[in-house]
N, C-alpha and C positions, 0 to 999 in steps of 0.2 A: 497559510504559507507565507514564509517571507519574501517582501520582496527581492532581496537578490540572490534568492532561489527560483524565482519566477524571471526575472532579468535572466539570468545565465538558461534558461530553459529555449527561452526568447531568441537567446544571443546563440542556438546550438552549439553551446558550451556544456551541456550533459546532457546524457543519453540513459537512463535508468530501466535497469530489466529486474525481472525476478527469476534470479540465478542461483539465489540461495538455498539454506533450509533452516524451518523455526520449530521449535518446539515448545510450546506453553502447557503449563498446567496450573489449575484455579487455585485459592488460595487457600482452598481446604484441600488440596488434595486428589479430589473426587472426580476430576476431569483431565483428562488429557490428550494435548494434540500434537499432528506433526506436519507440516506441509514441503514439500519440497518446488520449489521455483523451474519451471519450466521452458522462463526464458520467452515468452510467448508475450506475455502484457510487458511492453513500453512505453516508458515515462519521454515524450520525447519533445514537447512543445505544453504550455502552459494548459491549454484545457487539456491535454490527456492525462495530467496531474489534478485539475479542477476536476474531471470528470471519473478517478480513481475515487478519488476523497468523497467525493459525492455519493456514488455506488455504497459505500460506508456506511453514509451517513442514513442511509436510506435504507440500510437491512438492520443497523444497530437496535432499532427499538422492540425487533421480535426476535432477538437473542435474549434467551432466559438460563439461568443454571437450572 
């Protein structure tokens, strides 16, 4: 994370939800996904940004195609 994305996080100068929706599919084709944002998880102070990314990094190695 940059710091003056972590400064403004700091400074409650943003506030980050999952409001969206995404859709990925792999790069053969053969997978596809959809999630839509519920609005539920907020980004609102530096560790609960540290602490998203983290969660990540921590399920990424038993994700297989």
């Amino acid at each position: 994370m940059r710091k003056a994305f972590v400064d403004r996080l700091a400074a409650g100068q943003l506030r980050i939800a999952n409001t969206g929706a995404i859709d990925a599919v792999s790069a053969d084709g053969q997978w596809h996904a959809h999630g839509d944002g519920d609005g539920r998880t907020v980004l609102d102070a530096p560790v609960a940004a540290l602490m998203a990314l983290a969660t990540r990094y921590q399920i990424a190695p038993g994700l297989h195609a």
